[in-house]
C-alpha positions as CSV (number, residue, x, y, z in Angstrom):
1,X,0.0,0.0,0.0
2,X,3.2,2.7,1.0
3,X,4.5,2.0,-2.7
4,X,1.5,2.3,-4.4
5,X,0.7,5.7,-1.9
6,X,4.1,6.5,-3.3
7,X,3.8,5.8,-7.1
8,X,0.3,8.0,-7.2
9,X,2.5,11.1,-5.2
10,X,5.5,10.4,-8.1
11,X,3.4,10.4,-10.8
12,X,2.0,13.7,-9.8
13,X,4.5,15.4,-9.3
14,X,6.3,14.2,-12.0
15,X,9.1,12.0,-10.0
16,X,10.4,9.3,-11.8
17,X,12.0,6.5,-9.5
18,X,15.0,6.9,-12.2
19,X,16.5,9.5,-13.5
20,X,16.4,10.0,-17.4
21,X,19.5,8.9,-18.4
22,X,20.9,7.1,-15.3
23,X,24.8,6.2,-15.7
24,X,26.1,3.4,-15.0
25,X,28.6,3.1,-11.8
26,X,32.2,1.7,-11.7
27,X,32.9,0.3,-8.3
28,X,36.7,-0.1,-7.4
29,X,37.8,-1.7,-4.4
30,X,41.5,-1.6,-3.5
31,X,43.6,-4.4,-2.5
32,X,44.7,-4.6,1.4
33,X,47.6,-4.8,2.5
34,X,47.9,-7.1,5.5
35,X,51.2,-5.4,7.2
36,X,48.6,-3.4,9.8
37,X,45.7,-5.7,10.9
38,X,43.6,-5.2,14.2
39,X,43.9,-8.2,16.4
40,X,40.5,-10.6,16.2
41,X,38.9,-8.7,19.3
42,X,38.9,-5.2,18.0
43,X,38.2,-6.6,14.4
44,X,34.9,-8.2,15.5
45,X,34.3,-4.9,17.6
46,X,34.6,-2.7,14.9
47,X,33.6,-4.4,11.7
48,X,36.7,-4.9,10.0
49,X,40.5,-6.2,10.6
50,X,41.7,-3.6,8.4
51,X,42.5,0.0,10.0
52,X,41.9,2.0,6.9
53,X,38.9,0.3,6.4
54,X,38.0,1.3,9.9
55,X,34.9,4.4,8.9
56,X,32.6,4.8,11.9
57,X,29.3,6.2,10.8
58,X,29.0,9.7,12.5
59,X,25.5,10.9,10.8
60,X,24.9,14.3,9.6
61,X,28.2,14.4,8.7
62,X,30.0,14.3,11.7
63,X,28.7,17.7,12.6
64,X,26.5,17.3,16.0
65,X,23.5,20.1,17.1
């Protein structure tokens, strides 16, 4: 019922749930080096062995009102 709510508002005001001429996306993901590696503990704890990888979500970001 929410999506078809939705479609009906989209529709009216002329949203499309695409844009016209949507491009595709190149992902790239770099390889890691294992010379700096969180022990098992802190890997678990913060989602990833890898310290560069390490990107705690802040919201609104990072700024805090």
């Amino acid at each position: 019922m929410a999506d078809d709510i939705y479609m009906m508002k989209a529709m009216e005001y002329g949203i499309t749930p695409l844009p016209e001429n949507p491009v595709v996306a190149m992902a790239y993901i770099p390889y890691q080096n294992n010379d700096k590696l969180y022990s098992a503990e802190h890997g678990i704890v913060v989602g990833s062995m890898f310290p560069v990888l390490n990107k705690p979500f802040s919201g609104c970001g990072g700024s805090r009102k």
